[in-house]
C-alpha positions as CSV (number, residue, x, y, z in Angstrom):
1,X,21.9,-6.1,17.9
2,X,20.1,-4.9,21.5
3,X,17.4,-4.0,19.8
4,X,16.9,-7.5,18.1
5,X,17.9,-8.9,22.3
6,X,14.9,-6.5,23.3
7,X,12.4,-8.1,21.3
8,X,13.2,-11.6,21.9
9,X,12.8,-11.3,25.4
10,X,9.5,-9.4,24.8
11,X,8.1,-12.5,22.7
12,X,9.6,-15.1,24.8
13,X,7.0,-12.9,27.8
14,X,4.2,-12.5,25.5
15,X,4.4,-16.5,24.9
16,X,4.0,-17.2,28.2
17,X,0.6,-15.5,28.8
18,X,-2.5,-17.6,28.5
19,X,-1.8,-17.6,24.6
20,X,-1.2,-20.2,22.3
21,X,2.7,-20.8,21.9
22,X,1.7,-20.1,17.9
23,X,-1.2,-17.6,17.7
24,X,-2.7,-17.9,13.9
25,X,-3.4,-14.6,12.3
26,X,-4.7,-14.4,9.0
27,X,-3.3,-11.6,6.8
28,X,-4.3,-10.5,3.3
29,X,-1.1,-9.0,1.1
30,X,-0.6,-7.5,-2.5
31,X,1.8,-8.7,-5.0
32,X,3.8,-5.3,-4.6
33,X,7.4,-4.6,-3.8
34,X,6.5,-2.0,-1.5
35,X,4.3,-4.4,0.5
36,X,7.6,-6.7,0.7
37,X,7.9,-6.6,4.4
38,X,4.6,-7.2,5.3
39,X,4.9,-10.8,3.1
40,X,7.9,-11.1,5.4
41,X,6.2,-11.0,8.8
42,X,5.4,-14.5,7.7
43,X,8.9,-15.8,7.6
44,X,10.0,-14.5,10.9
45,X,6.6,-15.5,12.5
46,X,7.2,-18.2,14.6
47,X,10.2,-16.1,16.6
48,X,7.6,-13.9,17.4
49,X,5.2,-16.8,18.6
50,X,3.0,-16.5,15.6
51,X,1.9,-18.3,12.7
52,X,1.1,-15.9,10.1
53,X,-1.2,-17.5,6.9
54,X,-0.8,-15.5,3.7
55,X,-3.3,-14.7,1.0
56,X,-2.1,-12.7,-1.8
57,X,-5.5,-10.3,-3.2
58,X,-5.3,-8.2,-7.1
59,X,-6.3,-5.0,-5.2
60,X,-7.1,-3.6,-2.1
61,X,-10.7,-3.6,-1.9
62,X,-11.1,-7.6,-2.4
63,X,-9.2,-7.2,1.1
64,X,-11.6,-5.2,2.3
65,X,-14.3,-8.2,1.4
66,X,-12.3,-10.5,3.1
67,X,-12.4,-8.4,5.9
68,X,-15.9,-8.6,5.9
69,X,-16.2,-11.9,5.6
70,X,-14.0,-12.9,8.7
71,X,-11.5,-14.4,6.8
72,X,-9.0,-12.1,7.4
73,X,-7.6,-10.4,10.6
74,X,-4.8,-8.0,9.2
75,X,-4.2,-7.1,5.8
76,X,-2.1,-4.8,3.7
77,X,-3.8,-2.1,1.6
78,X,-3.4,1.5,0.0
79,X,-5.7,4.3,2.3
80,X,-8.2,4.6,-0.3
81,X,-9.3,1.0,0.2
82,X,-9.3,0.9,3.9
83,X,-11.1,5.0,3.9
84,X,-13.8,3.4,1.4
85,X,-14.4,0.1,3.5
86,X,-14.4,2.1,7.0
87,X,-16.9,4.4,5.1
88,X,-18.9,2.1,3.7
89,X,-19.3,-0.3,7.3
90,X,-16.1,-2.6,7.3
91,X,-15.4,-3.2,11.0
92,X,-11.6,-2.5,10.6
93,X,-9.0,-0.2,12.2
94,X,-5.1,1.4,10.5
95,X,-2.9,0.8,12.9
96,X,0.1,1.4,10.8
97,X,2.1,2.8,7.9
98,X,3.8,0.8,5.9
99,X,5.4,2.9,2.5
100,X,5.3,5.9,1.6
101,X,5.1,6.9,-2.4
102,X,4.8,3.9,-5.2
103,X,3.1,6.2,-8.5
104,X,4.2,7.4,-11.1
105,X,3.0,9.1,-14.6
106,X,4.0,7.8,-17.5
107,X,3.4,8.5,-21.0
108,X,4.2,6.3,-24.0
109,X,7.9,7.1,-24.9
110,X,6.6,7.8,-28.4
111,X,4.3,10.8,-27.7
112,X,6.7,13.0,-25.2
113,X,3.8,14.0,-22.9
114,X,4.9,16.3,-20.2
115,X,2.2,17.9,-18.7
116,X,-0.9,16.9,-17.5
117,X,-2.6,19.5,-19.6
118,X,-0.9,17.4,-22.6
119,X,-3.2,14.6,-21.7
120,X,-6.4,16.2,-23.2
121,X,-8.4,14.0,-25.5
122,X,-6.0,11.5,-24.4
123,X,-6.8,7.8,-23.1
124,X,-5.2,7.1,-19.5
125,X,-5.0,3.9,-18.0
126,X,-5.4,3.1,-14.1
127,X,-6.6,0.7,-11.8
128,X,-9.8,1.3,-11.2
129,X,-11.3,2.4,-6.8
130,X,-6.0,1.8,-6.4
131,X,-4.9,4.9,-4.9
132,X,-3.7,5.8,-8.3
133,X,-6.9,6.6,-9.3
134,X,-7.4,8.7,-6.3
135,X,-3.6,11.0,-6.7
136,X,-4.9,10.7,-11.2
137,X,-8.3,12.5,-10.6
138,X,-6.6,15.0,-8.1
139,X,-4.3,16.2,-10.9
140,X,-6.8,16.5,-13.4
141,X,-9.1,18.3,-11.0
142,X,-5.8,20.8,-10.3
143,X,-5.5,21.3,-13.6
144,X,-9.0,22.1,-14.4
145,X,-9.9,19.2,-16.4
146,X,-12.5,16.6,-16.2
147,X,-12.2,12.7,-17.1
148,X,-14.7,9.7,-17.6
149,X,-14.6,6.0,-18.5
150,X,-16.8,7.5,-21.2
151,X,-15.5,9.3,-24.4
152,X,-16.3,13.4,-24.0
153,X,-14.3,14.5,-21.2
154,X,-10.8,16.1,-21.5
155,X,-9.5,12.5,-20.6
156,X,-10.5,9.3,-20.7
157,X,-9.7,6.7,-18.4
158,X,-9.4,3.0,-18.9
159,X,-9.2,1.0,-15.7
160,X,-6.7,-2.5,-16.0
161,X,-5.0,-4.3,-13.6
162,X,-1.7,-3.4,-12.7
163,X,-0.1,-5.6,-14.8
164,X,-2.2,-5.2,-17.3
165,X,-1.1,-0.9,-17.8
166,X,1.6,-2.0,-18.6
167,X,0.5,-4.4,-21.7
168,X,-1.9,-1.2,-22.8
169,X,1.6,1.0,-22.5
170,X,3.6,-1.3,-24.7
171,X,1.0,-1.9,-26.8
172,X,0.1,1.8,-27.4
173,X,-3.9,0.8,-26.5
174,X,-3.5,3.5,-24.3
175,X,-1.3,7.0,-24.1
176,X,-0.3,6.9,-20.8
177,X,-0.9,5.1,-17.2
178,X,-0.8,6.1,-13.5
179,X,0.7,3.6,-12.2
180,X,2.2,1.3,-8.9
181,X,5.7,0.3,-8.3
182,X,7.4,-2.2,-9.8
183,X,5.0,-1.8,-12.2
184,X,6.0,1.6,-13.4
185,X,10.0,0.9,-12.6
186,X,9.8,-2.0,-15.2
187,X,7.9,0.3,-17.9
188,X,11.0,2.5,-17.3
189,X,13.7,0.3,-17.7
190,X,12.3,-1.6,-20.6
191,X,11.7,0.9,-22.5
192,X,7.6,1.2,-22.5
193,X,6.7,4.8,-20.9
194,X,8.6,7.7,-20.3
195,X,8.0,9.1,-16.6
196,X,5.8,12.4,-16.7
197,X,6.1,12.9,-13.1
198,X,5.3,11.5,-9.4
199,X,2.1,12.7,-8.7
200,X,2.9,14.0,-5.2
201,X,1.7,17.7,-5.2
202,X,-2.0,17.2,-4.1
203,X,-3.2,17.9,-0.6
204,X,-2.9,14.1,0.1
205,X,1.4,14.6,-0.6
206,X,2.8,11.1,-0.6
207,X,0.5,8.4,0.1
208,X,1.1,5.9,2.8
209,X,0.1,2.4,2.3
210,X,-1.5,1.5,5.4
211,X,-1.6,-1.6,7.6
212,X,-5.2,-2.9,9.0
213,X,-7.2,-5.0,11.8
214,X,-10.3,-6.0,12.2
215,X,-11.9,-4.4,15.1
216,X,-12.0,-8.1,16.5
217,X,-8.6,-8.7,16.5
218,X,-7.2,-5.3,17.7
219,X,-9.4,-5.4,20.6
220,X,-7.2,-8.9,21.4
221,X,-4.4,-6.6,22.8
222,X,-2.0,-9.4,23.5
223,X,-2.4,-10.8,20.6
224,X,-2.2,-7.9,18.0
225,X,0.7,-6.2,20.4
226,X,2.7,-9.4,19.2
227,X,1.5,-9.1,15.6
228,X,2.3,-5.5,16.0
229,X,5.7,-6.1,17.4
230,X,7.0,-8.8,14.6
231,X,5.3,-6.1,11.6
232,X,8.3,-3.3,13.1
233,X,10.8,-6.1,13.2
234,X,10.1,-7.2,9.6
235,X,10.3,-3.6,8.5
236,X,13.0,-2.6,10.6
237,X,14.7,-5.7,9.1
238,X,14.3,-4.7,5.9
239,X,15.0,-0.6,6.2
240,X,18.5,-2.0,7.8
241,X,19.2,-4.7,5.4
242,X,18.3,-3.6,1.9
243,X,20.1,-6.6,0.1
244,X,18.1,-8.9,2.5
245,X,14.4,-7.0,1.4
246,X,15.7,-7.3,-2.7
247,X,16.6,-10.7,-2.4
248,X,13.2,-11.8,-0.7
249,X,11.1,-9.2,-2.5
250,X,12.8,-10.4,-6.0
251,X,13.2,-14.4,-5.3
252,X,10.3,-15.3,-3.0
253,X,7.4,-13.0,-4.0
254,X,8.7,-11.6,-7.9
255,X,9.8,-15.3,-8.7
256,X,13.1,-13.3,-10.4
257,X,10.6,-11.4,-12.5
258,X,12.0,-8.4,-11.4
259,X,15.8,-6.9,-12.1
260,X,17.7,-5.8,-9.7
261,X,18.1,-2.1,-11.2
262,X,13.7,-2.3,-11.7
263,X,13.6,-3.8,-7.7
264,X,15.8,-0.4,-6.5
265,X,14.1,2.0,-8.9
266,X,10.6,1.1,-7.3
267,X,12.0,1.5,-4.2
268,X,13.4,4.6,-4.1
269,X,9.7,5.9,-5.1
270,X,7.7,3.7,-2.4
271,X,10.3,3.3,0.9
272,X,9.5,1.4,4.0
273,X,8.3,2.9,6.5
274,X,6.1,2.7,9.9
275,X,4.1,5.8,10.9
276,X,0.7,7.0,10.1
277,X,-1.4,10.2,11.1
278,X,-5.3,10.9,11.3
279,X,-4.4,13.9,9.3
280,X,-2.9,12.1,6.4
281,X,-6.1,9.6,6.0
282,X,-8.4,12.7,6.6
283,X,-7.0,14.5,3.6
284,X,-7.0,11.1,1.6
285,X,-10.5,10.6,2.7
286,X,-12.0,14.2,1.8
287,X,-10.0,13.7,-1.7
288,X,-12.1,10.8,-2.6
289,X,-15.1,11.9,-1.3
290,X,-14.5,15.2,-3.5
291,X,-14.2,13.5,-6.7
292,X,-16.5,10.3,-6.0
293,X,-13.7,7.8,-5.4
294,X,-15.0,4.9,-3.1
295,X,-19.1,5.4,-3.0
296,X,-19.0,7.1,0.1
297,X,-22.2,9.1,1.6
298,X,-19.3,10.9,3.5
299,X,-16.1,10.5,4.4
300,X,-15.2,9.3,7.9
301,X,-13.6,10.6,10.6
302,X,-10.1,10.0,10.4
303,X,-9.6,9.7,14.7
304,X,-12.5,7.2,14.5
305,X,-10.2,4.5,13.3
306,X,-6.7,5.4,12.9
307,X,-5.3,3.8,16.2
308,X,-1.1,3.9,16.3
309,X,-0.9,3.2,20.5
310,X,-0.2,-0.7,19.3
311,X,2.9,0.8,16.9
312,X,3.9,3.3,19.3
313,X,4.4,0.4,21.5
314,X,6.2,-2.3,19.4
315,X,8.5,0.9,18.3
316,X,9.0,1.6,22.1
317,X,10.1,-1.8,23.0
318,X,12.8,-1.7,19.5
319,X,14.2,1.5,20.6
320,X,12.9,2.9,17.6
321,X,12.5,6.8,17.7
322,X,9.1,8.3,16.6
């Protein structure tokens, strides 16, 4: 436990700078499992000389808002909702990846869909500006076929919430979903949706859920460097301690909604992890811009905003190799 040593003494230096003992830092979160260690920064907070206040958001984008709004100073999001709010004149920065993966196809188990192709004059749910719509909308265009909310196009989509696929897949209002994790895990087990695949092979590969900052806050170098340093502990924590991350992902934020064989399922599609690169939010970025994902008059620069010296850093000082 050096590592955990390491950090401790780290904190106990930060806290005493000029800083509060307890620095509050606002975060925004989703109700995902893969966004399970960022809900646990909260928890190990004050040893890192924090108080961390939770909001939990239905998507991305209403992050983005609260960004805007200055209620927020970090928050949790897929890349096409931090891409679209950077594009669109959202002060904010990535500064970190947090999981890699969480999609899946799925078909209802009654139909025994396989290919995308198989999905013409079919009716495809999603969750309308999620990255799933971004990975869906990349297959279709691979394959040559066009979509709309609007009957007439090869496929129609019908955006939901993410619970709410789930409801259309089990109660065949729709013929198949692109969907998040555990979302998509449960489908599995109980029987709703037959996997069709994970759609990994556009140029965007597996996405990376990214962690944010307002501009504000990441030019507060102290304080985001201690924010910084307790997000790699929480995931470290977790990536070494699996039965630690399903107990708090299924108990505290699931509610023991979620099985145990569902909890590892959606995990091994969306794992923890820390790194980001310019290059990966670029070809996110030019994807959505491609297809019209996000309302973007063009996409941004990718080295503009993706800043990793503050993970770099906390990953330094946990002997942590790139």
């Amino acid at each position: 436990m050096r590592w955990l040593q390491g950090f401790l003494i780290s904190v106990s230096l930060l806290a005493m700078s000029p800083l509060q003992a307890e620095d509050v830092v606002r975060l925004g979160n989703l109700k995902l499992a893969h966004f399970g260690a960022v809900g646990y920064i909260k928890e190990i907070a004050p040893k890192c000389g924090l108080k961390v206040e939770e909001r939990l958001f239905a998507k991305g984008p209403d992050i983005m808002q609260a960004m805007i709004a200055d209620e927020l100073d970090v928050g949790a999001t897929a890349s096409e909702a931090a891409i679209s709010g950077r594009a669109n004149g959202v002060p904010i920065v990535i500064v970190a990846g947090f999981a890699r993966g969480g999609a899946r196809l799925l078909s209802r188990t009654d139909l025994h869909l396989k290919t995308i192709e198989s999905l013409k004059s079919r009716k495809v749910g999603v969750t309308r500006g999620g990255i799933q719509e971004v990975l869906l909308v990349a297959e279709l265009a691979q394959h040559k076929m066009t979509w709309s909310d609007q009957p007439g196009k090869d496929v129609q989509l019908i955006y939901l919430a993410y619970p709410d696929l789930n409801q259309a897949l089990m109660q065949k209002n729709v013929d198949a979903i692109m969907q998040s994790e555990p979302y998509s895990s449960q489908a599995l087990a109980q029987g709703w949706g037959t996997e069709m695949m994970k759609p990994y092979d556009t140029p965007i590969g597996e996405p990376i859920r990214t962690l944010v900052m307002t501009e504000k806050f990441y030019a507060n170098k102290p304080l985001a460097q201690k924010f910084m340093q307790c997000f790699v502990l929480a995931t470290k924590t977790f990536i070494d301690h699996p039965q630690l991350a399903e107990k708090y992902v299924r108990d505290a934020i699931f509610k023991h909604q979620l099985s145990r064989e569902e909890f590892q399922a959606a995990m091994a599609n969306s794992p923890y992890s820390y790194n980001i690169t310019p290059e990966h939010i670029q070809r996110t970025a030019d994807t959505m811009f491609k297809y019209g994902i996000g309302k973007m008059s063009a996409p941004p620069v990718a080295r503009d905003f993706v800043k990793t010296d503050l993970l770099e850093a906390a990953k330094n000082t946990l002997g942590i190799k790139p």
